[in-house]
N, C-alpha and C positions, 0 to 999 in steps of 0.2 A: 504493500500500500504506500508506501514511504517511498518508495523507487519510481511510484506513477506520480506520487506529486513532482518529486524531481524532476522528470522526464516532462511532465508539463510546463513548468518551472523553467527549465531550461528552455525549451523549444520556444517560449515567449519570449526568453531574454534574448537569445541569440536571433531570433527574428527582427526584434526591433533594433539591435545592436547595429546588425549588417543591412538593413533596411536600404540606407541611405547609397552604399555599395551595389547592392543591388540594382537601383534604379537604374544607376551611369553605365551596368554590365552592356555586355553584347547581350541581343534580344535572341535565344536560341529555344529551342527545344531537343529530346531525345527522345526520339518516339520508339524507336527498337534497339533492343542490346542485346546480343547472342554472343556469350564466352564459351568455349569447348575447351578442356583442360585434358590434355593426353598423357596418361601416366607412363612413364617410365620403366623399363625393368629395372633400373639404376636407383632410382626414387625421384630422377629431376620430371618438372612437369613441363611440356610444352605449353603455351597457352595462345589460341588465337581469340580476341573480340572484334565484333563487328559492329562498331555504332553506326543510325543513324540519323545524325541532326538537319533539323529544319531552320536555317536564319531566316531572318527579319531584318533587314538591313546588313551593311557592311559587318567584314569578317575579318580575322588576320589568322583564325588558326583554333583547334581545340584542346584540350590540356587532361591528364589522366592523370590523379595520382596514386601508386600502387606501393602500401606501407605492407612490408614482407611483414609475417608475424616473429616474433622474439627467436634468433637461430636460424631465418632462412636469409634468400637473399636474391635481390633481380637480376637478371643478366640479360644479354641478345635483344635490347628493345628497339623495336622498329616500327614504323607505319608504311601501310602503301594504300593508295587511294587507285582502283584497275587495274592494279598491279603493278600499278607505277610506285615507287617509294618516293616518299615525304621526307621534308627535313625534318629531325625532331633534337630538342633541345633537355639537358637533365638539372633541374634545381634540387635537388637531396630526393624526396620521392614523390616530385610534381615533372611528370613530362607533359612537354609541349608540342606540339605536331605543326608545323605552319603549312597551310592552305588557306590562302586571303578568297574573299569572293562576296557577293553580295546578292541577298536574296535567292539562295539557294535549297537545296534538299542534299548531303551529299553524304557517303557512306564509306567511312574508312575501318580500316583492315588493322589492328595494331598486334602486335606476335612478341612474345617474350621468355625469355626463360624462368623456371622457379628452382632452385637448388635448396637442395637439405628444407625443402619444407612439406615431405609426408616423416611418419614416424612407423617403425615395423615392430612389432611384439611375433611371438612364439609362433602365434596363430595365425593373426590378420597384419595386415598394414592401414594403416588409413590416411585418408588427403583431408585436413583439416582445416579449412582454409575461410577465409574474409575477402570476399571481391568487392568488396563496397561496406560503410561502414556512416556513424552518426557525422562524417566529416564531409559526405557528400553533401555536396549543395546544387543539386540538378534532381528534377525528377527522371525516372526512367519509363517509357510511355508500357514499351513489353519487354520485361528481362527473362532470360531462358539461359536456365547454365547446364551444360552437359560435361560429365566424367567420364572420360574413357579409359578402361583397364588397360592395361598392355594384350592382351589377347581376351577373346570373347571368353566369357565364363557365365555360370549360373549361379554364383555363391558370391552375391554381393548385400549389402547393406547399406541405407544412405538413411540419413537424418537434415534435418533442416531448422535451423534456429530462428526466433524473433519471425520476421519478415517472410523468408523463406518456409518455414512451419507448413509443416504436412503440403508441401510444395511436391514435393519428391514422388516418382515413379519408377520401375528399374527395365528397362527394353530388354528381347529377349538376347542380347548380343552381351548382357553385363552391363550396360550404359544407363548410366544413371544421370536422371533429365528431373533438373530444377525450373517448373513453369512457373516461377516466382510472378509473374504478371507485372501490376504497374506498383511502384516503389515510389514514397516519396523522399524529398531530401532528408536526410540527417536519421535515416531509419537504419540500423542494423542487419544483418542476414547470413549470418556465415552457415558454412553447409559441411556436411562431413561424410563422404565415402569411406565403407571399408570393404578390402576383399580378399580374398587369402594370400597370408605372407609367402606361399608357392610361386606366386607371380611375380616376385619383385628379389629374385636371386642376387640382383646385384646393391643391393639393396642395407645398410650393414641394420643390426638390432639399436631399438631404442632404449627397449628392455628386454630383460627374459622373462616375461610373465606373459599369461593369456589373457585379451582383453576380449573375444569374442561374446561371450557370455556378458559381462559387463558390459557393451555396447548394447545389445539387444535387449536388457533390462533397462537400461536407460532409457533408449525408443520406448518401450513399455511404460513405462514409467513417465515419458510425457505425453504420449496418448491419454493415459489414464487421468492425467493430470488436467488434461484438455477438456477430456470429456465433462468432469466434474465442473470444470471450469466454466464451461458454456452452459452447464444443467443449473448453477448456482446464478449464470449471469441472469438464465431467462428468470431465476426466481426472485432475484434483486429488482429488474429491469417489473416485475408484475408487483411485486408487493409494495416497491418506491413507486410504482403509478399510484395505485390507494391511497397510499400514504399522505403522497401531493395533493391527492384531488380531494382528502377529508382535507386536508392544511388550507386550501386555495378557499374552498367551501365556508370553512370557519372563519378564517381571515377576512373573506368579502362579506361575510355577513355581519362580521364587527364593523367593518366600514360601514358600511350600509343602513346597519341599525341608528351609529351615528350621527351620519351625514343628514340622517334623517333628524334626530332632533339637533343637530347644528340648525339645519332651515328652517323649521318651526320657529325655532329663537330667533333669530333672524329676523322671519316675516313679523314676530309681534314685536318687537323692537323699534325694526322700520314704520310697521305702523302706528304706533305710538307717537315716534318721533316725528311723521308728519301730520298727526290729529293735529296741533296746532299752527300757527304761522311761523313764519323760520326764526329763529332764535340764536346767541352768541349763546352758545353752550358755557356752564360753570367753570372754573377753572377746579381740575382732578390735577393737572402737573403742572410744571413750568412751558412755557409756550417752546421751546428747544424740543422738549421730551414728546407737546403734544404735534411736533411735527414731525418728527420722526417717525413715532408711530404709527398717526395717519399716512403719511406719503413718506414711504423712505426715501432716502438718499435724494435728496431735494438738496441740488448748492447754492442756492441763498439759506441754508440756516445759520453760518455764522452773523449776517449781517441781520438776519431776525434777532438771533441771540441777544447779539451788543445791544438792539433797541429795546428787548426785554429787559436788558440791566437798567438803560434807561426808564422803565415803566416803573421798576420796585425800586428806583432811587438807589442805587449803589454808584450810575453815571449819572452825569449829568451832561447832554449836549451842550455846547458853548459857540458851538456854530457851523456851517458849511462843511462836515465831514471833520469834526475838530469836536473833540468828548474830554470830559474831565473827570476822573477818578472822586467819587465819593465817600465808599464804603468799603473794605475789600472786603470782609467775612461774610461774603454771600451763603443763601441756604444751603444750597446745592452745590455737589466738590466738583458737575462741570464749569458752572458760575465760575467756581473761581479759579478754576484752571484758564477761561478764558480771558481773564482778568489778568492772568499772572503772562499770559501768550501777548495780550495787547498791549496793557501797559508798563510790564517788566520788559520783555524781551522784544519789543518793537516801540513802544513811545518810550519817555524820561519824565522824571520828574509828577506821576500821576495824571500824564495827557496821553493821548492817543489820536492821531488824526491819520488821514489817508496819504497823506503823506510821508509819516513814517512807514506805514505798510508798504506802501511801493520803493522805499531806499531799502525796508530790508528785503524785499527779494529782489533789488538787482543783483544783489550778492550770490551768487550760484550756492554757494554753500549754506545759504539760510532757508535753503529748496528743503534740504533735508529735514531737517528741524522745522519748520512748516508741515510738513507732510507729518511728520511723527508726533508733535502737537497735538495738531490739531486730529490724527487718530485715536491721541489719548483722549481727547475731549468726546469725542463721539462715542467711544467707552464707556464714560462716564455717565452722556447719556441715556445710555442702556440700560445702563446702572440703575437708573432714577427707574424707566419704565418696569425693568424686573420687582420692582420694590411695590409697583401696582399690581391689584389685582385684576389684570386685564387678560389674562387667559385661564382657563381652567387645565386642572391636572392632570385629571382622567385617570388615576395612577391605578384604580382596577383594570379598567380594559387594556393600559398598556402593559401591567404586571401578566394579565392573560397572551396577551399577543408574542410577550417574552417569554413563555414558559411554550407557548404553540411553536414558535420559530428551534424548538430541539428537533421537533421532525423533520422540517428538512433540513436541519445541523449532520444531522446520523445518514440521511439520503443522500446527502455530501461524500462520504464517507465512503458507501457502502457503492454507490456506484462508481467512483474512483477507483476504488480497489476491484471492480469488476469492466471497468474500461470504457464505463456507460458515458461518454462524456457528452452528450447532448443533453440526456437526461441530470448529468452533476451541473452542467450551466442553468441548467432552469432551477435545480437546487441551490443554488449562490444564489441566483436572483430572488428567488422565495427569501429567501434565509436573510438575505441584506436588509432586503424590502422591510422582512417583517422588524428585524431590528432596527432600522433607523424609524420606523413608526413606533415603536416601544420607546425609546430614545426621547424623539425629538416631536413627536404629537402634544399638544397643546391646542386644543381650539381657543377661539376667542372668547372670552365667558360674556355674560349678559351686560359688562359692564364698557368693555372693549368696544365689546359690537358697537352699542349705545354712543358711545366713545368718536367711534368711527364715521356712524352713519349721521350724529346731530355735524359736528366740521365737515363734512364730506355736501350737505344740504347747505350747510350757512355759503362753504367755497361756489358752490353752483347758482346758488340765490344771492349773494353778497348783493351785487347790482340790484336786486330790486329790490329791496328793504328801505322805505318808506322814510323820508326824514323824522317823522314823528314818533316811530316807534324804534329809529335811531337814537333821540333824544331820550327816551325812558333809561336808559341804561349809563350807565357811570361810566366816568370817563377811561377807568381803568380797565372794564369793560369794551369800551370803544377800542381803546389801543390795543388790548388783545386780538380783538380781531383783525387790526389793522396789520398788526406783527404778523398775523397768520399769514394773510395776502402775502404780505412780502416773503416770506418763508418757500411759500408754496410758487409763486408766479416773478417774483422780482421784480424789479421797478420797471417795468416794460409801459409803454406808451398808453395802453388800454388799461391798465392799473393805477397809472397815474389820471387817466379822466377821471374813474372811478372813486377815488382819495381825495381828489378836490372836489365832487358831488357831496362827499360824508363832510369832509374838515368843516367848512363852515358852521355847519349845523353842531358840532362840538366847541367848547370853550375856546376861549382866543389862545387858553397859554398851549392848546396843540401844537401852534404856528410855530412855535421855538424847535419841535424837530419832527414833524409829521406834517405832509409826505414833501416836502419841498426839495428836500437834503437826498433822499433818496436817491435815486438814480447814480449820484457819484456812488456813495457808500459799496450798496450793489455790483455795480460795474467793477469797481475795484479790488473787492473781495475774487469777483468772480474771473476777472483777468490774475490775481496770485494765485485761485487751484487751476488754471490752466498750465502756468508758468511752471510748478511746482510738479504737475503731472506729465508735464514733458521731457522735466528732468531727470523725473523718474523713470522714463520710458527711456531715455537716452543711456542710463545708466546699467538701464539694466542691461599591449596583445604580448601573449606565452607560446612556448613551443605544445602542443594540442599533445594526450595520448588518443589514441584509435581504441573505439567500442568495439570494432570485431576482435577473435580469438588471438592470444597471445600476443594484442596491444597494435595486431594490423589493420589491413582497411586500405581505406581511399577512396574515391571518387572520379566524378566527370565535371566539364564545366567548359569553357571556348574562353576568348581572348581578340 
């Protein structure tokens, strides 16, 4: 089980690794490979392959690399393309074969010798061999590999690993034929002939022991292992369908049950909230917090903020984008984080104007500290909303939905170790799903909603609210809503009509910083997180062992 995650594991990372490699490759395929490996009476192997690649554009040549396993060794390598011979090139045990061309189909011939790599016991001899290995990076469209004895016989044996697996057949000449079929890159497949050590006189011992017997309990022994194998997968592959479909069942039915009364609350919330004519809802938080969490990530909330310290008297405006420090130990620790941002680290002396904001960020360096700031400040804000009760916990249903997501935890599990991986991706995705809903579920509780839907009416309706029933409402009142506009909309030309329709209608001492000043403030702010985000944006191999037998292998690939 631990060997399939790896093998998963791997094959993703080396996918994305060489990705990029990939792309700029020669655009080829391999649609046919046929190896014939002719034994020796000596024990050397002859071997001829015959690929055939398909290009897609220009070519220079295709490449074979052939990793002898631990004690053997290559010799006599050649290519010929009709018989004609190719030039071919040797990098340690990557050859090259060069045939330029473009847009082709063409089929070459490559022949080699193998030395000291069968091994003879008392009994049998056997050719134990890796013709490709997890280092191939090419798929094979039809691979077929055949063994030939030194002379016809009837007393052979062949086995087939990984890929190759129950590939094997034996003709009636002795010839043992691997219909491996289509292979893909980075898969394994070593194959193993045996046949009596009669055959191979010239041949010296590897041992004085008999392995015959031991080979053919081992065949046994992966058959038997196979069979169970498959009989286990089809009962994982049936009993994980159940499993999933009770898990899918329960899981949708929690959502469902509650989406449902999410809506009901809802509808009778909304409706409530528009039983009467539109309204500056109360103040639940500081106007920063209530914009947030109405309309996130809205960039005029710093310059709402500043005129919210304005409203509770900690600033006091003094003119034209030009504020004066009144109070520092604001309620709230974003208050006075932004306190400590404006008039510490960008004014002096207790002022702060837009002026100093734009001398500190021509300073490249004050990009950073800007950006970090004011991420703490937004922190902070969150702070405040976490501290309301603006959503519900729901901590039964999600304590249930965590205790449900063990089944497909185990379906993960059980079909990895049985190789089911279509069915273990829908198990991740179950299993994720249902934990980040156990996690991070939170609906909006009845206060939220309320919350959302009275500012979300007063923002749509602002404009038409009536000077008279403008006037009912206190001035601190008034400026709330006016801070919201700006929070949400920014001083934009239509919000400014809109702010000279209300000002009037409120007391004269608005005029000292409501909405005239505006427009600079905003702009300003809003030109440093441009400046500030651009900044940010500005700123931002080993020698391989071989998976076939005794650490050989190799592969295919062009150039």
């Amino acid at each position: 089980m631990i060997l399939v995650w790896r093998k998963v594991t791997l094959f993703t990372v080396v996918f994305l690794f060489f990705l990029p490699a990939i792309a700029l490759a020669v655009d080829f395929s391999i649609s046919d490979v046929k190896i014939d490996a002719y034994l020796l009476e000596n024990g050397e192997v002859h071997v001829i392959e015959q690929f055939t690649y398909e290009f897609d554009g220009e070519f220079n040549g295709i490449s074979r690399e052939i990793s002898p396993k631990k004690g053997a060794e290559i010799s006599s390598f050649l290519a010929k393309e009709g018989g004609k011979d190719l030039k071919t090139e040797k990098d340690g045990d990557m050859y090259k074969v060069y045939r330029s061309g473009k847009d082709e189909t063409i089929q070459v011939e490559l022949q080699y010798l193998i030395e000291d790599g069968m091994e003879k016991y008392v009994d049998v001899a056997q050719f134990y061999w890796p013709f490709f290995d997890d280092r191939n990076e090419a798929d094979y469209g039809r691979l077929t590999i055949a063994v030939h004895p030194p002379r016809p016989t009837d007393d052979a044996i062949a086995l087939g690993y990984d890929t190759a697996f129950d590939k094997e057949h034996i003709t009636e000449g002795g010839t043992a034929v691997f219909s491996v079929g289509n292979v893909k890159a980075g898969q394994n497949g070593d194959i193993r002939v045996v046949f009596d050590a009669s055959l191979f006189p010239g041949l010296p011992f590897t041992d004085t022991k008999e392995m015959k017997q031991e080979i053919i309990d081992e065949k046994m022994m992966m058959k038997e292992k196979a069979a169970a194998f498959a009989k286990g997968q089809k009962t994982a592959a049936s009993a994980g369908f159940w499993s999933l479909l009770g898990f899918a069942v329960l899981f949708i039915g929690i959502c469902i049950y509650d989406f449902r009364r999410r809506i009901q609350l809802k509808q009778n919330v909304v409706k409530e909230v528009f039983a009467s004519e539109v309204a500056i809802p109360k103040q639940e938080m500081s106007m920063p917090a209530t914009i947030s969490f109405t309309t996130p990530d809205r960039k005029f909330s710093i310059p709402a903020a500043l005129m919210d310290l304005v409203r509770q008297g900690y600033v006091k405006q003094t003119g034209e984008g030009r504020f004066m420090l009144g109070y520092r130990m604001a309620r709230e620790d974003h208050e006075q984080q932004l306190i400590s941002l404006l008039f510490d680290q960008m004014g002096s002396n207790h002022s702060f104007s837009v002026d100093d904001l734009e001398r500190f960020m021509k300073k490249e360096e004050n990009h950073r500290i800007y950006t970090e700031e004011t991420t703490k400040w937004k922190m902070a804000v969150q702070k405040e909303i976490k501290q309301q009760e603006l959503f519900r916990k729901r901590i039964k249903i999600r304590w249930m939905t965590a205790a449900a997501s063990i089944i497909p935890f185990f379906c993960i599990i059980i079909f990895a170790g049985y190789e089911l991986y279509l069915w273990m991706t829908l198990s991740i995705f179950l299993f994720l799903l249902s934990l980040l809903f156990s996690i991070f579920y939170k609906p909006l509780s009845e206060k939220g909603i309320r919350m959302k839907e009275e500012w979300k009416r007063l923002n749509d309706e602002f404009d038409q609210m009536k000077n008279e029933q403008w006037n009912r409402y206190s001035q601190d009142d008034r400026m709330r809503a006016m801070i919201y506009s700006l929070g949400i909309h920014g001083a934009n030309l239509k919000q400014f009509e809109i702010w000279e329709q209300k000002v009037p209608a409120a007391s004269a001492s608005d005029m000292a910083y409501f909405p005239i000043f505006w427009p600079a403030l905003s702009n300003s702010f809003a030109a440093a997180d441009e400046q500030a985000s651009q900044s940010f944006t500005s700123q931002s191999g080993s020698p391989s062992s071989g998976g076939g037998v005794g650490g050989g292998g190799g592969g295919s690939g062009a150039f």
